[in-house]
C-alpha positions as CSV (number, residue, x, y, z in Angstrom):
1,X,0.0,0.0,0.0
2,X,1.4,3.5,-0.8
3,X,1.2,6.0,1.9
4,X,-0.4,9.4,0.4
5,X,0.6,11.2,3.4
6,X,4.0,11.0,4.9
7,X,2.2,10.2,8.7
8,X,-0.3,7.8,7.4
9,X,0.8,5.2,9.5
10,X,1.8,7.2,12.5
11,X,-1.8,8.4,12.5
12,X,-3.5,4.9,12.2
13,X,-1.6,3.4,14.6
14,X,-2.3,6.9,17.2
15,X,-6.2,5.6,16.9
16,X,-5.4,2.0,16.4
17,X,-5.9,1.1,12.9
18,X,-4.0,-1.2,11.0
19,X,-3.2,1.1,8.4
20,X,-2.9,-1.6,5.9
21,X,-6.3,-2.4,6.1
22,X,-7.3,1.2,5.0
23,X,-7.9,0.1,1.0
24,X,-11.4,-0.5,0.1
25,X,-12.3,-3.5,-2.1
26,X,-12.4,-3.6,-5.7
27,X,-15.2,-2.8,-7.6
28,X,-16.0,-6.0,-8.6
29,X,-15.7,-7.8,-5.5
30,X,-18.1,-5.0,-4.2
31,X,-20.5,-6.3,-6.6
32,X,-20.4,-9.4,-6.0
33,X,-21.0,-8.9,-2.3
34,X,-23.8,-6.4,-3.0
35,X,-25.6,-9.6,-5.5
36,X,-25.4,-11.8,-2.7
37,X,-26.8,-9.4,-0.6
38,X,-30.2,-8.7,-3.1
39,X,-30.7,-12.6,-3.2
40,X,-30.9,-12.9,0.9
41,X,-34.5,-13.7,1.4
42,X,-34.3,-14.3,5.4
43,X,-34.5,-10.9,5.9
44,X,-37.7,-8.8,7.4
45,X,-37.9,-7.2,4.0
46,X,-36.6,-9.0,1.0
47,X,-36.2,-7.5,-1.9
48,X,-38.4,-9.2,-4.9
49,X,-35.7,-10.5,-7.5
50,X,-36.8,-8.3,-10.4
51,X,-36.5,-5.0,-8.5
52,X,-33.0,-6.5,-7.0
53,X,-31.6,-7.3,-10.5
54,X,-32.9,-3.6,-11.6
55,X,-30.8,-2.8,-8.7
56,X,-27.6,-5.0,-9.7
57,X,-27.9,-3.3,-13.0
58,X,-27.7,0.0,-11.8
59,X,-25.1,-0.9,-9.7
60,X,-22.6,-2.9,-12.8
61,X,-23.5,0.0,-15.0
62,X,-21.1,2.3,-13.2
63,X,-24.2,4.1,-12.3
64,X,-23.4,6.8,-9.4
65,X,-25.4,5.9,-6.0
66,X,-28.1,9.1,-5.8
67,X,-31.8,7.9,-3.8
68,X,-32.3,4.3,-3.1
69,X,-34.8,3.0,-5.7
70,X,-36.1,-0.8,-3.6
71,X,-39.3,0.9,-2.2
72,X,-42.5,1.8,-3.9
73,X,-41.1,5.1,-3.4
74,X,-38.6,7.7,-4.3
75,X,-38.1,11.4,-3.3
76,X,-37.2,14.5,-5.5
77,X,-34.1,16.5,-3.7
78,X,-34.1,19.1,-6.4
79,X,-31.2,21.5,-6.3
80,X,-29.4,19.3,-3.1
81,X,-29.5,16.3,-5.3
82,X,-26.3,14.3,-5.2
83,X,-24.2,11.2,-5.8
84,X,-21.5,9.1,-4.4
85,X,-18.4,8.5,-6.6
86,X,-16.9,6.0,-4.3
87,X,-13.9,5.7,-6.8
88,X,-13.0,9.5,-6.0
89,X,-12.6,8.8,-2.1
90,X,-9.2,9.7,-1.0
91,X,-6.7,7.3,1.2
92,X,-6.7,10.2,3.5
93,X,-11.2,10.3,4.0
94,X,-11.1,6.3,4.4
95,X,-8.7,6.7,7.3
96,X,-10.5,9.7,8.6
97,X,-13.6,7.2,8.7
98,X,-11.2,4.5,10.1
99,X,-10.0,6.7,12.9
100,X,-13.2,7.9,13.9
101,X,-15.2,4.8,14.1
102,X,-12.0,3.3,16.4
103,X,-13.1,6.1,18.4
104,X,-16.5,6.0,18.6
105,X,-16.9,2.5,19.1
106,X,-14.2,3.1,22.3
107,X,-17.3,5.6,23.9
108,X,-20.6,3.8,22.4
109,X,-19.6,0.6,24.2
110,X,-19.4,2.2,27.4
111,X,-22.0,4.8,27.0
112,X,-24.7,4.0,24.2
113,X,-28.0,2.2,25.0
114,X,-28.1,-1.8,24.1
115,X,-30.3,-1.6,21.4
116,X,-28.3,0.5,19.6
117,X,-25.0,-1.6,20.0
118,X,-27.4,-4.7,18.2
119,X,-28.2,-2.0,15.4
120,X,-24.9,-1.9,14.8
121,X,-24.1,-5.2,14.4
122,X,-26.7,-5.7,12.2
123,X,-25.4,-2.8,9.9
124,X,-21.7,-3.9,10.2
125,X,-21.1,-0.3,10.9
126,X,-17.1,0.2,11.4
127,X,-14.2,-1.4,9.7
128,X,-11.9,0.8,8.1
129,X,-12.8,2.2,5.0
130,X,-16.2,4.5,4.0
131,X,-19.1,2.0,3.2
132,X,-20.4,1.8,-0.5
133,X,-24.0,3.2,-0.2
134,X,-25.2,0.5,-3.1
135,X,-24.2,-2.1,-0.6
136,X,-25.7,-0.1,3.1
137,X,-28.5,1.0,1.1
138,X,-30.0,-2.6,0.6
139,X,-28.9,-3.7,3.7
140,X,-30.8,-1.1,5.4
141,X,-34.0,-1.7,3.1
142,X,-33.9,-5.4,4.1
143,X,-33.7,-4.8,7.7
144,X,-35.9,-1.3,8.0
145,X,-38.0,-0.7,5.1
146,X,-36.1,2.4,5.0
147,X,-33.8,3.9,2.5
148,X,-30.9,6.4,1.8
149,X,-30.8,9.6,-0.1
150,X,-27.7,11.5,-1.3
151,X,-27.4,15.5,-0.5
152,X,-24.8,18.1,-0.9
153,X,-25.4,20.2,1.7
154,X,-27.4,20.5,4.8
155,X,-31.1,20.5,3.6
156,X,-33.9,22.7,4.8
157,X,-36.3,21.3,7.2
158,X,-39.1,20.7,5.0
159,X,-37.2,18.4,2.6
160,X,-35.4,16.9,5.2
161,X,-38.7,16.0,7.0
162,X,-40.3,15.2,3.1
163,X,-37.6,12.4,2.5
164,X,-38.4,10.9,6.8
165,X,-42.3,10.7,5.8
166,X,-41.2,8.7,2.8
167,X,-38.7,6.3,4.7
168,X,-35.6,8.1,3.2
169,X,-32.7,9.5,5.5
170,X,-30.5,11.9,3.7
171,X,-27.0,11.4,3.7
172,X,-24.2,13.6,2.5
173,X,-20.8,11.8,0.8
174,X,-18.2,14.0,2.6
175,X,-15.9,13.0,5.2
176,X,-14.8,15.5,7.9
177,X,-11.4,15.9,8.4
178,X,-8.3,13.6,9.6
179,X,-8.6,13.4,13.5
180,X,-11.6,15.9,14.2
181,X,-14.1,14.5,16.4
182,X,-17.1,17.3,16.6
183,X,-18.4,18.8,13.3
184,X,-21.7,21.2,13.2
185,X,-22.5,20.3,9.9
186,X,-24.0,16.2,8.6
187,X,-21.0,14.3,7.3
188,X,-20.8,10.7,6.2
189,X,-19.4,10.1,10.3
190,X,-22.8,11.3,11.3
191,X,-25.1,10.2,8.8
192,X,-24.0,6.4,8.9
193,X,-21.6,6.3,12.0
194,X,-24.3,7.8,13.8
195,X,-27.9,7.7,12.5
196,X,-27.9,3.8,11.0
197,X,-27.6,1.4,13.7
198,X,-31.7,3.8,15.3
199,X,-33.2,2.6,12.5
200,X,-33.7,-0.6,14.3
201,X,-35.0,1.0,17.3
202,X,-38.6,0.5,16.6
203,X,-39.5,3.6,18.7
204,X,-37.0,6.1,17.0
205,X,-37.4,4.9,13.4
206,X,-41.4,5.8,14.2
207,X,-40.9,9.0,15.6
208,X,-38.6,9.9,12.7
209,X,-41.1,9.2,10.1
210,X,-44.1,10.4,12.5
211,X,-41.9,13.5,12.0
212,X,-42.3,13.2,7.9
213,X,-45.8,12.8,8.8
214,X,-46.0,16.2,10.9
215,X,-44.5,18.1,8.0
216,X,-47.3,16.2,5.5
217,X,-49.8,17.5,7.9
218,X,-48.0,21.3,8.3
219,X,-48.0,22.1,4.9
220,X,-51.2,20.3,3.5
221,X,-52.6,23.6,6.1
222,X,-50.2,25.3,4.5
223,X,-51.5,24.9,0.9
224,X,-55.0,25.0,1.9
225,X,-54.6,28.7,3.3
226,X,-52.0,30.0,0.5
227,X,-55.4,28.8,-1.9
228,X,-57.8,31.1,0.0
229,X,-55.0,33.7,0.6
230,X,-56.3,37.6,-0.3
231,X,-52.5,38.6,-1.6
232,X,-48.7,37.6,-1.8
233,X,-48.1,39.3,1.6
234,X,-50.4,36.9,3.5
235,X,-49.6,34.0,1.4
236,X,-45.8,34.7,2.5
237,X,-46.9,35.2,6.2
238,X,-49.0,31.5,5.9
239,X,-45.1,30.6,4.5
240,X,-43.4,31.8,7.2
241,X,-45.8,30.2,9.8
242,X,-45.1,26.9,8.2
243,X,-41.6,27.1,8.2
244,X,-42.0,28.1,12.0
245,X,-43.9,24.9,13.0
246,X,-41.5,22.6,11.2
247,X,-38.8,24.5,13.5
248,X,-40.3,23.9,16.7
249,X,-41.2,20.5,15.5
250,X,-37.4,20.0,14.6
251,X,-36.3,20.6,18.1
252,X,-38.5,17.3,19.4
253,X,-36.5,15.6,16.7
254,X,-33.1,17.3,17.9
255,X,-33.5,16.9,22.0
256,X,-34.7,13.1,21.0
257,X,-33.4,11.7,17.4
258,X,-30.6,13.4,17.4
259,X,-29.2,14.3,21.0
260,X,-31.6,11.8,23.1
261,X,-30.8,10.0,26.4
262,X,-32.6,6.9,28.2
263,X,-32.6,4.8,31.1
264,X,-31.5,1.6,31.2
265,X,-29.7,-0.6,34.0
266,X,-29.8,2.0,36.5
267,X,-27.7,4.4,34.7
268,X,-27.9,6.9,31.8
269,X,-27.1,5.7,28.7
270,X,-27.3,7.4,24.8
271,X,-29.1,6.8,21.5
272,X,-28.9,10.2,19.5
273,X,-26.9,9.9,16.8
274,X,-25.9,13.5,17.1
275,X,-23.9,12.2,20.3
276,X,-22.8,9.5,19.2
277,X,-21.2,10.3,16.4
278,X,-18.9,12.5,18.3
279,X,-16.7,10.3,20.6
280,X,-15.8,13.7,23.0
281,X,-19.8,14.7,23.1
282,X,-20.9,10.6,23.7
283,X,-18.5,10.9,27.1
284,X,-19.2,14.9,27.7
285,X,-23.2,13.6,27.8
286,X,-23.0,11.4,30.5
287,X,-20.2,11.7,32.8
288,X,-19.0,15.8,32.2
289,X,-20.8,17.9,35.2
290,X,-21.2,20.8,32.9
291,X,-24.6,20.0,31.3
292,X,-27.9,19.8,32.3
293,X,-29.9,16.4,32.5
294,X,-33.7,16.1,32.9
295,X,-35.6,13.7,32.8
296,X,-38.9,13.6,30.5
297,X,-41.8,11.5,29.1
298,X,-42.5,12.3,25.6
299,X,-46.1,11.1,26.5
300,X,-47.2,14.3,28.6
301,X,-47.9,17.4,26.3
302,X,-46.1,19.6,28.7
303,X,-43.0,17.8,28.8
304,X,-43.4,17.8,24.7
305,X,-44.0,21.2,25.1
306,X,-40.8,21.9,27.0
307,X,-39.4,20.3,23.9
308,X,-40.5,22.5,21.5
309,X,-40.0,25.5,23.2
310,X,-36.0,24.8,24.1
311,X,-33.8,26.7,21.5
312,X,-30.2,25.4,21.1
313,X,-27.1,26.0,19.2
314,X,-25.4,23.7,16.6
315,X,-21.9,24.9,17.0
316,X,-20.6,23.2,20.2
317,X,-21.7,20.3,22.8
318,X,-25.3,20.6,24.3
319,X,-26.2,22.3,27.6
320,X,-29.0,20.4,28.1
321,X,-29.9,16.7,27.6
322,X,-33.4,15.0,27.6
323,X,-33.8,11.8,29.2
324,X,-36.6,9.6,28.6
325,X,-37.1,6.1,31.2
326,X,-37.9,4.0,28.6
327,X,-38.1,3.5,24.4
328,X,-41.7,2.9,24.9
329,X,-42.5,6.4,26.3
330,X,-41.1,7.7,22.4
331,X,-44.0,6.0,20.7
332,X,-46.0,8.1,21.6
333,X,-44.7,10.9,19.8
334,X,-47.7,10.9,16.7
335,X,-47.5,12.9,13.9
336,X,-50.9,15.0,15.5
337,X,-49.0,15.4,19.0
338,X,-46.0,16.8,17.3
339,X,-48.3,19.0,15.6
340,X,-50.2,20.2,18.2
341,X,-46.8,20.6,20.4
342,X,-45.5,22.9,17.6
343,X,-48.6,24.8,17.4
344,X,-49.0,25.6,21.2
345,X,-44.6,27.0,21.2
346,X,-45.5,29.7,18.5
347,X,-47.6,31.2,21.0
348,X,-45.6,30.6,24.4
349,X,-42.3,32.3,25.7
350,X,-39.3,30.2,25.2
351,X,-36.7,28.3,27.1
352,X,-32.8,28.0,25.9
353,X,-30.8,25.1,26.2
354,X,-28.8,26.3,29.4
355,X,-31.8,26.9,31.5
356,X,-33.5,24.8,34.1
357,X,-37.1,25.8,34.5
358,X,-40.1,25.3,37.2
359,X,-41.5,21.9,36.8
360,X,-38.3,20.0,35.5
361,X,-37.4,16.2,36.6
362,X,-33.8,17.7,37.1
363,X,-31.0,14.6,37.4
364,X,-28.2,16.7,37.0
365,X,-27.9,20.4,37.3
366,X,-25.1,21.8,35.1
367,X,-22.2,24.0,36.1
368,X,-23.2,26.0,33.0
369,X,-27.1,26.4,34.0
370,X,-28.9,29.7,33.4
371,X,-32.0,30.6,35.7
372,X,-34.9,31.6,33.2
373,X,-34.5,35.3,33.7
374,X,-31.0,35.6,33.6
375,X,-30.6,35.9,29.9
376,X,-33.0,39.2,30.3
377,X,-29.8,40.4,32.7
378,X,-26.8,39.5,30.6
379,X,-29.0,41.3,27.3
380,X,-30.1,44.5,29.3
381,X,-26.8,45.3,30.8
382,X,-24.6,44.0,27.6
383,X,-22.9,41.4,29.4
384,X,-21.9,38.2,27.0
385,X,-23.9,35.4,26.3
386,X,-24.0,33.2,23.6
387,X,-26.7,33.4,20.4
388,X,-29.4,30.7,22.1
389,X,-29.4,33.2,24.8
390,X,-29.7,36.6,22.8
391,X,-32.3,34.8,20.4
392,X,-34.8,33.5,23.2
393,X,-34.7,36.8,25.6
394,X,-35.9,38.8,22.5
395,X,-38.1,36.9,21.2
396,X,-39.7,36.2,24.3
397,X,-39.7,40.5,24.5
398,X,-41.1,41.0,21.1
399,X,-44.0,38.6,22.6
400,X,-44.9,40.6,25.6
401,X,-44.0,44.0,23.4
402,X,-47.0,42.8,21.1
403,X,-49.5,42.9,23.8
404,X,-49.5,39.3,23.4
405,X,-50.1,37.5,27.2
406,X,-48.8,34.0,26.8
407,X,-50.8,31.5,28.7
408,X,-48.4,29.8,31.4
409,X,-50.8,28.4,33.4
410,X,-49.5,25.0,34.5
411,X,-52.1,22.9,33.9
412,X,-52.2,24.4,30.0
413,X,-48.5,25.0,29.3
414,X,-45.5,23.3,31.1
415,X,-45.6,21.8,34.7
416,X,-45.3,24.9,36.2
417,X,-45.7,28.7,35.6
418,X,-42.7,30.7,33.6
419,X,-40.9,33.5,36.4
420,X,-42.4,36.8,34.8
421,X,-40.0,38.8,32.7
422,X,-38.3,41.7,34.8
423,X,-39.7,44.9,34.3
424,X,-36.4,46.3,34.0
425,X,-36.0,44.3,30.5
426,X,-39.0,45.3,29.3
427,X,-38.1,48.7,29.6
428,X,-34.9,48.0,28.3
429,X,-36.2,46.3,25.5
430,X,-38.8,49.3,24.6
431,X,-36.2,51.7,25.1
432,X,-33.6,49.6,22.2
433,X,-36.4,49.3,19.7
434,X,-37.0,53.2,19.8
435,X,-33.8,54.5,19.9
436,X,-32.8,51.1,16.8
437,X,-30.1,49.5,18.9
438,X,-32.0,46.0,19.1
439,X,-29.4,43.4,18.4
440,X,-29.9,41.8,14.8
441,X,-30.6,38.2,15.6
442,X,-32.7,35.5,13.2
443,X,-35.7,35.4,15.2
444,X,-38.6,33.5,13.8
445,X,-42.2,34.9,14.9
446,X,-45.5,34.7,13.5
């Protein structure tokens, strides 16, 4: 094997990988692997042997894997649309996917849950070079009824939602640099490394395509409105509410799909892929002191609610983790409750992801934990605080500065009452927006 860069080995060897075992298999032998995989008929799903050999065809014609085509299904990505070349991957991105998967599988068998260790065996997620998506894609469809689809970029949330109510996950077909363990943004470490091996957690493959369903059900509203809509302006404004709900709705999928906790054996263990895909934030989630855990049932609208009222940042570890006792508790998450969960948070003050609020299950408060009221302190007297901070306090100001009176009544909203905003903010606040010196923030509101 030639070594493309001059501490190739030194590298593999620093994570423990045999660095001659970085080369992926020939084409061929991929293909050969990939038709004994269509013919496996003791699967939950087999595939019927016309649409495999469409498949195989596909495959041998040097066709480039885009959106999985074993379902009834398929799913338009429009301008996000895109392929893997597996040919074009670099020595250097197979042993960036062979360093981090020694890593992660160091922290998920300490820390993830069980049923996502046997999801991983089932997948044979690992080894040492990035997996073909011809061959993961039918292995997935065998085992899930699910399928993959290639994008470029991250997606917006109503496409990303479109290809979870269709049974697709989208992927993207880049791999994040040699030896970095967080990144903010999807790569093929995330996406496979971390996402696959839920899709055999019946309760989180639901929720994820309950999700698709919400967005089904947000914009079929949506279109029904834009129909009857008097002009452009209040078509856009039905537009904007839309997109609103499918945020509030992403953040049940974020504190539980992505970045969820559970019970099991006594302890805390993880699921989210979001975690788990990053070795440093699978060990920072459970045993660092600086983050928040509370504990939650997906099954009570206010703990839903608390939910989809949490704002969050994507840029480093989370503040706050959700814990829920048991998978079963997740299956209750319908497309309707989601809804209805989103629905209610347009309307209500919000939380942020450092704050600890009346009402919570608390299992571990952080060294980083915000009161509720704080983050009106640190904006009025121009002290720091990061975005999630600044984006909730004025928001939650615009609210109250629109004569709007949010109902916080505990047995209507969360467990317990939100601590009134200061007075001295809201002055604060009406004296910025007169004399213009609000601080420029992306703020959604309807």
């Amino acid at each position: 094997m030639t070594d493309v860069l001059p501490n190739f080995r030194e590298i593999a060897h620093r994570h423990g990988v045999d660095p001659d075992s970085v080369t992926p298999e020939p084409e061929e032998s991929r293909l050969d692997k990939l038709q004994a995989l269509l013919g496996d008929t003791s699967v939950p799903y087999p595939i019927p042997p016309g649409q495999a050999q469409e498949y195989l065809d596909a495959a041998r014609g040097g066709g480039l894997f885009g959106v999985g085509m074993l379902g009834s299904e398929t799913v338009d990505l429009g301008q996000y649309v895109n392929f893997q070349d597996y040919a074009k991957y670099s020595q250097a991105e197979h042993l960036s996917w062979a360093c981090l998967i020694a890593e992660q599988q160091k922290t998920k068998h300490k820390y993830a849950c069980r049923e996502y260790l046997e999801g991983e065996s089932v997948f044979e997620i690992g080894g040492t070079v990035i997996p073909d998506y011809w061959l993961l894609n039918a292995r997935i469809f065998q085992q899930t009824n699910w399928q993959l689809a290639t994008v470029s970029m991250i997606i917006p949330a109503e496409l990303f939602f479109t290809c979870h109510s269709k049974r697709f996950f989208p992927v993207t077909t880049f791999m994040r640099p040699l030896e970095q363990d967080y990144l903010q943004e999807p790569d093929i470490g995330h996406d496979v490394a971390g996402h696959v091996a839920t899709f055999t957690i019946p309760a989180v493959a639901n929720v994820m395509r309950n999700h698709g369903l919400a967005r089904d059900l947000v914009y079929a509203e949506r279109d029904e409105r834009i129909g009857i809509a008097s002009d452009d302006a209040e078509a856009s404004q039905i537009q904007s509410y839309a997109d609103e709900l499918l945020l509030y709705a992403g953040r049940i999928y974020w504190f539980t799909v992505e970045f969820g906790l559970v019970m099991q054996d006594g302890g805390v263990r993880d699921f989210g892929a979001g975690i788990l895909s990053s070795p440093g934030e699978t060990r920072y989630s459970i045993d660092s002191p600086e983050p928040n855990r509370v504990l939650i049932d997906p099954g009570n609208d206010q703990d839903l609610l608390r939910l989809a009222t949490t704002d969050y940042l994507i840029s480093e570890f989370q503040k706050t983790y959700f814990v829920m006792s048991s998978f079963d508790r997740l299956e209750t998450l319908t497309p309707d409750r989601i809804l209805a969960a989103a629905k209610r948070a347009a309307k209500l003050p919000h939380y942020t992801w450092r704050e600890i609020v009346p009402g919570d299950h608390v299992l571990n408060v952080g060294t980083i934990m915000n009161s509720p009221n704080e983050k009106y302190q640190r904006l009025a007297s121009g002290q720091p605080q990061d975005e999630c901070l600044n984006r909730a306090a004025i928001r939650n100001l615009t609210l109250l500065d629109r004569g709007i009176v949010p109902d916080v009544s505990p047995l209507t909203a969360w467990k317990s009452p939100m601590p009134a905003v200061p007075e001295f903010a809201r002055t604060w606040f009406a004296n910025a927006k007169k004399a213009g010196t609000l601080p420029k923030i992306e703020m959604p509101l309807s």
